[in-house]
C-alpha positions in Angstrom: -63.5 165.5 6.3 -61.0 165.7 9.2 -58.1 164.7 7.3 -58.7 168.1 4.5 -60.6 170.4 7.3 -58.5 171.8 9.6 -60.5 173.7 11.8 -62.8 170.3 12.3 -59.1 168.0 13.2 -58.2 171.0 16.5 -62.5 170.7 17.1 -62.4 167.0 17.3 -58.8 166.8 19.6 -60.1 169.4 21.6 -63.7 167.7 22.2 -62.3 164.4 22.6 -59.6 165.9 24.9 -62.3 168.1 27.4 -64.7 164.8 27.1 -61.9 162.9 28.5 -60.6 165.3 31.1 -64.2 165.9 32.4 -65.8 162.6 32.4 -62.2 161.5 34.4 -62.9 164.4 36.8 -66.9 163.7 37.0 -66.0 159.8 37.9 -63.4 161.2 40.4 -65.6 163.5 42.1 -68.6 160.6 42.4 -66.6 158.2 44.3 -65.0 161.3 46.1 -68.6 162.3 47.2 -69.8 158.8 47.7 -66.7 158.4 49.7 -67.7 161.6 52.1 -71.5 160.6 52.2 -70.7 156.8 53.5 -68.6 158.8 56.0 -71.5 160.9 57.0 -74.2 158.2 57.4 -71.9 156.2 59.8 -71.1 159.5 61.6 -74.5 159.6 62.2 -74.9 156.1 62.7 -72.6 156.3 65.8 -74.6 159.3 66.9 -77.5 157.5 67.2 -76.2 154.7 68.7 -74.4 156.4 71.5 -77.8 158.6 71.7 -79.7 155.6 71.9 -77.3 153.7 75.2 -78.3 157.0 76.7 -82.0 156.5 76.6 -81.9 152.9 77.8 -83.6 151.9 80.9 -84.9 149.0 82.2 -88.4 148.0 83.5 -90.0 146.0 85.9 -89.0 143.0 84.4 -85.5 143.6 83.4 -86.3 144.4 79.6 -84.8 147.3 78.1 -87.2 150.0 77.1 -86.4 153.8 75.5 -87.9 156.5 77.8 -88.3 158.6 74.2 -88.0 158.3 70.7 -84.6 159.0 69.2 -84.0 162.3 67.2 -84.1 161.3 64.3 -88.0 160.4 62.9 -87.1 158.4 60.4 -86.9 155.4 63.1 -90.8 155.3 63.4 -92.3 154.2 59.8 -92.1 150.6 59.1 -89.2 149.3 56.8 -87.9 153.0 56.3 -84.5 151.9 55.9 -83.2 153.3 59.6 -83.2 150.6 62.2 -81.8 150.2 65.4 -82.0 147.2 68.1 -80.9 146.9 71.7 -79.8 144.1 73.3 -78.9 142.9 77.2 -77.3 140.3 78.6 -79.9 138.8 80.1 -80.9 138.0 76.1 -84.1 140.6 76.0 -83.7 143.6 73.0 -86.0 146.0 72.1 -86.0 147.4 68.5 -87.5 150.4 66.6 -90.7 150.5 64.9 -89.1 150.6 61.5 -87.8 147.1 62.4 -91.2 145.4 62.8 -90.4 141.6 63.8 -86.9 141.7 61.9 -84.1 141.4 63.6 -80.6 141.9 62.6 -78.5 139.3 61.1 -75.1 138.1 63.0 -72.1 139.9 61.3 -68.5 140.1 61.1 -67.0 143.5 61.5 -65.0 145.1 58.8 -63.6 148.1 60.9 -63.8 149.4 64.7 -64.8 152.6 65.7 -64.1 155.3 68.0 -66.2 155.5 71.0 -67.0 156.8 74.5 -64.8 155.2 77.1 -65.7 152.1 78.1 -66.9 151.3 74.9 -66.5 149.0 72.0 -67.9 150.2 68.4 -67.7 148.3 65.5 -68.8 149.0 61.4 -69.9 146.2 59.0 -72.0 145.8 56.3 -75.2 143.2 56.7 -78.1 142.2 54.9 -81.0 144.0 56.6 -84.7 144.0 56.1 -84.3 145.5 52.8 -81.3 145.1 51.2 -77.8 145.9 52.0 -77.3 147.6 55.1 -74.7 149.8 56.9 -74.4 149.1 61.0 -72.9 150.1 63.7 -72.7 147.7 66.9 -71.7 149.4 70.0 -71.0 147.5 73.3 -71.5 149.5 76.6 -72.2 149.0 80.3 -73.6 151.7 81.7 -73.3 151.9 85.6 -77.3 152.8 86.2 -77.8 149.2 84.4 -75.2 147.5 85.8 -74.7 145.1 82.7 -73.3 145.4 79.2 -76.0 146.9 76.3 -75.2 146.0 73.0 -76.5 148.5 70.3 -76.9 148.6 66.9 -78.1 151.1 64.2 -78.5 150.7 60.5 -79.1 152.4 57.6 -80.1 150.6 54.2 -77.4 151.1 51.5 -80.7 152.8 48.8 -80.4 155.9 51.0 -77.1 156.5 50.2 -77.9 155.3 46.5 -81.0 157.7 46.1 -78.4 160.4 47.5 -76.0 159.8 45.1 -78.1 159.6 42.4 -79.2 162.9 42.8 -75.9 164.1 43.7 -74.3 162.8 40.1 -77.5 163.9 38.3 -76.3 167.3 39.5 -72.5 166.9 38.8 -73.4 165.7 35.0 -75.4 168.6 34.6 -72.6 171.4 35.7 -70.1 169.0 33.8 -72.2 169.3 30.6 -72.3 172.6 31.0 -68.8 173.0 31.4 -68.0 170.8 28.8 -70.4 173.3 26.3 -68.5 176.3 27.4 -65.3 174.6 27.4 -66.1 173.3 23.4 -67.4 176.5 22.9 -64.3 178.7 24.3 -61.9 175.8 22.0 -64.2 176.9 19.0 -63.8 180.2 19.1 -59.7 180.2 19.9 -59.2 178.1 16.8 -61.3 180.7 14.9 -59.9 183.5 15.9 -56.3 181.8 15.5 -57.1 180.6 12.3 -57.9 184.0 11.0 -54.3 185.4 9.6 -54.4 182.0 7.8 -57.6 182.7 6.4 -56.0 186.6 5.2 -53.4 185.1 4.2 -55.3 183.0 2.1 -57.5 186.0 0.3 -54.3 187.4 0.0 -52.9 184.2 -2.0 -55.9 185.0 -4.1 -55.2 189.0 -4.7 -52.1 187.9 -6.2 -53.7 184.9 -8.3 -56.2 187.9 -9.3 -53.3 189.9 -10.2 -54.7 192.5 -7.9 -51.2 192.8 -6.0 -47.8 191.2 -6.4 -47.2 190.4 -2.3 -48.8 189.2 0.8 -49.3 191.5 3.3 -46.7 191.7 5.7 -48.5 192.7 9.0 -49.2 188.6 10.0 -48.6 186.7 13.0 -44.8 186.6 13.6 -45.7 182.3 13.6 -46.5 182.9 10.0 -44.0 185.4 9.0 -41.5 182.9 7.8 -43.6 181.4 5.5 -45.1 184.8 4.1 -41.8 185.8 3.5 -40.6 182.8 1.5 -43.8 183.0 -0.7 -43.2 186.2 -1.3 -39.7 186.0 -2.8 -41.1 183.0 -4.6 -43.8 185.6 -6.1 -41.2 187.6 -7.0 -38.6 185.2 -8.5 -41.6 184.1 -10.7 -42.8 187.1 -11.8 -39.1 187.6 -12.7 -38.7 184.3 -14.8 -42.2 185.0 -16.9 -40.9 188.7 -17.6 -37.3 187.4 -18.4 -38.3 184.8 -20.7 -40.8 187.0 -22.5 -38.2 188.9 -23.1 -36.0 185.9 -24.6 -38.3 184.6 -27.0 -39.0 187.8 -28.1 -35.0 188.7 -28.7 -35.2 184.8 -29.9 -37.6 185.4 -32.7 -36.1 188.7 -33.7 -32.7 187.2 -33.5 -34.4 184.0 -36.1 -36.1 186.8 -38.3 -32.8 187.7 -40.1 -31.1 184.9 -41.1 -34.6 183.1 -41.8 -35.2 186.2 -44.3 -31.6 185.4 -46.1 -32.6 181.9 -46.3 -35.6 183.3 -48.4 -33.3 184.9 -50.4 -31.1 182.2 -50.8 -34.3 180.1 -52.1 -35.3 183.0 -54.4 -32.0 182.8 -56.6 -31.9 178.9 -56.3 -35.6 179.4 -58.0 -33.7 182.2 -60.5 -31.1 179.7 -61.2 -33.3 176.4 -62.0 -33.3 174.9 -59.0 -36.6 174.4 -58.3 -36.6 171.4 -56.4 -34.5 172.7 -53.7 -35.4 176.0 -54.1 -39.0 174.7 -52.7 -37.6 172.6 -49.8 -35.7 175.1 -48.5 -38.7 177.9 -48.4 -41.2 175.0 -47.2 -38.6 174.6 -44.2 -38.1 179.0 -43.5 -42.0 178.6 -43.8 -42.3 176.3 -40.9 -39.4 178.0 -38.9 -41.5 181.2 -39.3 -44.4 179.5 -38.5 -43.3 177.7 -35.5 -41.4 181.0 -34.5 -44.7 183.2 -34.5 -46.7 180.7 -32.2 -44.0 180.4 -29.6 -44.1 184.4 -29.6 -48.0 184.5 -29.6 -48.3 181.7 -27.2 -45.7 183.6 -24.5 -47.3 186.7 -24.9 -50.7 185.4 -24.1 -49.9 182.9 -21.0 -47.6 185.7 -19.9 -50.9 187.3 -18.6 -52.8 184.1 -17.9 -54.2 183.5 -14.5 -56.4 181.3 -13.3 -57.4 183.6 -10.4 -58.7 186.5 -13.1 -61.8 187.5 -14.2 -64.2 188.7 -17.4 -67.4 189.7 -17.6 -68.1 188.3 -20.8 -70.5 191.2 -22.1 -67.3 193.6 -22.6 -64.9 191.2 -24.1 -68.1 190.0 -26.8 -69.3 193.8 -27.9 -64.8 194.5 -28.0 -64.8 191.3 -30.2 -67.8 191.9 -32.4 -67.1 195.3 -33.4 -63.5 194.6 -34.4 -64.4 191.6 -36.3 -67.3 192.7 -37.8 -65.7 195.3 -40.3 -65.0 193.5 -42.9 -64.8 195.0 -46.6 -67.3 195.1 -49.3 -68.3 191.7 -50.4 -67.7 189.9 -46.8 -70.1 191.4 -45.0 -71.3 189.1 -41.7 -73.9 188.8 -40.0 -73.1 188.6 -36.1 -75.9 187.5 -33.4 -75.3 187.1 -29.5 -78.0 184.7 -28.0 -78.2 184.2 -24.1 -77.1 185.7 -21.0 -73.8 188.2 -21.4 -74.2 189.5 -17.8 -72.0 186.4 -17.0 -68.4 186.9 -15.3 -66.1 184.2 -16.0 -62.4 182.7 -14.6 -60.6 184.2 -17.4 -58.2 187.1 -17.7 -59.9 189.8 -19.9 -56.9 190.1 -22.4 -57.0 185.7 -23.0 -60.5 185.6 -23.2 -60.6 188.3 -25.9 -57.7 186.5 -27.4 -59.5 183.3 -26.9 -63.2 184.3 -28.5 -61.2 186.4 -31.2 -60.0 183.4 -32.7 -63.0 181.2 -32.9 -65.0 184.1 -34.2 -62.0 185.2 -36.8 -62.3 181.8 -37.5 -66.2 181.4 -38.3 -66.2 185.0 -40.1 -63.4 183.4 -42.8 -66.0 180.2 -43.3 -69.8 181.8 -42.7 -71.9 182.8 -45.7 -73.7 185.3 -44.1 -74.3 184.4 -40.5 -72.5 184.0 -37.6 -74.0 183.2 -34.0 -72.7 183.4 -30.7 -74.6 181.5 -27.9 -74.0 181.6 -24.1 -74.6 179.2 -21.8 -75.5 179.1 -18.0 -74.7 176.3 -17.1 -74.3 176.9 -12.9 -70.7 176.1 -12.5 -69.3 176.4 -16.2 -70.1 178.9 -18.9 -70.6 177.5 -22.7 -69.8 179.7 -25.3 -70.8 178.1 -28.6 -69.4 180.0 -32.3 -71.7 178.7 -34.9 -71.7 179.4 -38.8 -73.7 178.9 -42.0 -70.5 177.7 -43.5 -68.9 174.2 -45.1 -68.4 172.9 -41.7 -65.7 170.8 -40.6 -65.7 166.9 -41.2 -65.3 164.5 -38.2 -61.9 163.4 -38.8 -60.7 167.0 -38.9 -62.1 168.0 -35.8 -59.0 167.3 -34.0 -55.8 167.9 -36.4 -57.1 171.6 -36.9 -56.1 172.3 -33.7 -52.6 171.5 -34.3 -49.9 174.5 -35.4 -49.9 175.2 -38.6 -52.3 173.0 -40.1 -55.0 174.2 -42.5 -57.7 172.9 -44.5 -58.0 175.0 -47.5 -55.3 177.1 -48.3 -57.4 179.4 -50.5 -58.3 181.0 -47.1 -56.2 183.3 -45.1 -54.5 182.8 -42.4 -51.5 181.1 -40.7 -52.9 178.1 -38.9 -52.3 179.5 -36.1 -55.7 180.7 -34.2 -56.9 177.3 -33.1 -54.1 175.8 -32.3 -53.1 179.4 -29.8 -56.9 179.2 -28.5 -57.0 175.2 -27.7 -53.3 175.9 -25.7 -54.7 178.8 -23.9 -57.7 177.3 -22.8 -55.2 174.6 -21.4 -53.9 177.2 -18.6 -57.7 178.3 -17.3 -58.9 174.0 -17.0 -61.3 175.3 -19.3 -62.5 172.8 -22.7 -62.2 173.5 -26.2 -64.2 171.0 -28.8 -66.0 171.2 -32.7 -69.7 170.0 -33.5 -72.3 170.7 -36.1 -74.0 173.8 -36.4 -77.6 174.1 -36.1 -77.1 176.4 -39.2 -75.3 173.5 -41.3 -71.5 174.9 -40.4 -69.2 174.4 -37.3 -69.8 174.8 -33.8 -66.8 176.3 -31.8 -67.7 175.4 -28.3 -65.5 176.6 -25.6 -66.5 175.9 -21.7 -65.3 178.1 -19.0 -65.3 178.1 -15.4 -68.1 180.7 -14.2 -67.5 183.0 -11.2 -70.2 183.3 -8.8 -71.1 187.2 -9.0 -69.5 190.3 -10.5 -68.4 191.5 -7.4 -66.1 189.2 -7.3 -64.5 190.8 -10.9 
């Protein structure tokens, strides 16, 4: 698919190329975010923990106690992932209701911090209560104590996990969508950019069609080069079939005269007694002739031949009957059309006549009284079958009749010719020419072209 499509090869680079660029941003972004989150918690770790060597106080018995609860409620519930604990120097603490009976583990710290004066912060990570925790320790001696107060305040590492979460379910969401529209934009640059190629295609076709000789010549400058190029090759060709049309034609005229003295030459050898070379030398002219007037027949029919033109088979049929249906007294024919004519087929008009003339020519010089014609529908080919009541052919004939020349009862007339110009013609349109049996007892002439998919296309 990719490697014959290419509108799907640009999709597929592009997609590949935004999924890339995207999913590099989106992971950039997370740990940018995470990054500026982490940051935020321990800003408000330190907060709390200066906030917190404020509201210390001792009691009656030298313990520390809080004369309120900190700012921030989430200190209260039991295991809610904030903690904080105070400790003296005299070895009592206090801790928050969220720490229960826990108490923090011993640490080693990863980083200082910035603090008041007269005071020592550190960060570091723990294992708390539930899970992996993120504390500050502070170390402070506050005059109206009179001895150093150690602080520390945690949060679990799940709060900034649950944050993130939501954070990157939002990021994948607006990258998703960007990705869409970004997919979307790519698909609809390549179509519109692929557009003078698909003209210039149709175009390519017109000239196939023989509706026009040349490609337009208002495309892209990108593709100018190469519409220019096919267009002089148009024209060199068109130049080549004319000029050798008009050859063989001067050839065979040029041949005509000196076969006809050869003739005469062979009459007097006759006059003379000479029988035996009398008859070799008109059996050769004969074939010279012969061989002359299907060269001439064959360049004037696949001078027209294109595989781009079209027939609808109903006019070339009631052109063909009614020509070859005059025949003088004593050979009168029957001729019957069975099946759909409505048909249009990949043929050039002038071929297809030429084509359907010679079967039916054919059948009319063999039939006894009848001569059928029956079309096919056959979805991507059309069979035309040309049946008689005649002799019919034998097997081992089917296939030398269709070579120049060759005929199998030379009571008849004709030249050998027909076949043999019909089976070459069919050659140019990929089309099949082959004999069976009639149903009638004769020869069925079945010829199978490629079908168009509606007259408006003709």
């Amino acid at each position: 698919m990719f490697r014959r499509n290419f509108r799907a090869r640009m999709m597929a680079v592009a997609a590949i190329w935004i999924s890339i660029v995207l999913f590099s941003s989106g992971l950039g972004l997370s740990i940018i975010i995470r990054r500026v989150v982490e940051a935020h918690i321990d800003h408000d770790l330190l907060d709390h923990a200066r906030e917190l060597a404020d509201l210390v106080e001792l009691d009656a018995a030298q313990r520390p106690i809080i004369t309120r609860h900190l700012s921030d409620p989430r200190f209260s519930p039991a295991r809610s992932g904030m903690y904080w604990q105070v400790n003296l120097q005299n070895g009592s603490s206090a801790r928050s209701p969220s720490l229960q009976d826990d108490l923090f583990l011993s640490f080693t710290p990863d980083r200082p911090r910035d603090g008041p004066p007269n005071t020592m912060s550190t960060l570091t990570n723990v294992e708390g209560p539930t899970g992996p925790l993120r504390m500050v320790r502070t170390v402070s001696e506050p005059s109206r104590l009179g001895q150093p107060v150690e602080v520390r305040v945690g949060a679990d590492e799940r709060l900034i996990s649950d944050e993130m979460q939501h954070l990157n379910l939002t990021l994948v969401a607006m990258l998703g969508f960007m990705a869409l529209a970004m997919v979307g934009t790519a698909y609809a640059q390549v179509v519109y950019g692929l557009r003078p190629l698909q003209r210039m295609g149709l175009a390519i076709a017109n000239v196939r069609s023989g509706k026009t000789t040349r490609l337009p010549e208002d495309l892209p400058g990108e593709i100018m080069p190469l519409v220019t190029e096919l267009n002089g090759m148009i024209t060199a060709n068109l130049t080549m079939v004319d000029r050798a049309r008009v050859l063989a034609g001067n050839f065979a005229h040029a041949l005509k005269t000196p076969l006809a003295i050869l003739d005469e030459e062979a009459a007097r050898l006759r006059a003379s007694g000479q029988e035996h070379h009398a008859r070799v030398l008109s059996e050769q002219c004969s074939r010279m002739a012969l061989l002359i007037n299907y060269q001439t027949a064959r360049a004037k029919a696949s001078g027209i031949a294109n595989a781009g033109a079209c027939s609808l088979l109903a006019d070339v049929l009631r052109s063909v009957i009614n020509t070859y249906s005059r025949f003088g007294p004593g050979h009168e024919r029957r001729f019957d059309v069975e099946g759909p004519t409505d048909l249009v087929v990949a043929c050039d008009t002038n071929d297809l006549t030429e084509l359907i003339g010679n079967l039916l020519d054919n059948a009319a010089k063999w039939a006894r009284d009848r001569v059928v014609i029956a079309i096919e529908d056959l979805e991507s080919t059309v069979l035309i079958t040309v049946e008689d009541d005649g002799p019919g052919i034998p097997v081992e004939h089917r296939t030398r009749v269709f070579d120049v020349g060759t005929r199998l009862d030379d009571t008849k007339p004709g030249t050998g010719l027909g076949l043999a110009i019909a089976h070459d013609l069919i050659s140019l349109y990929d089309g099949r020419l082959w004999i069976e049996n009639s149903r009638m007892g004769g020869a069925a002439l079945k010829l199978a072209l490629k079908k168009k998919t509606s007259p408006s296309s003709f």
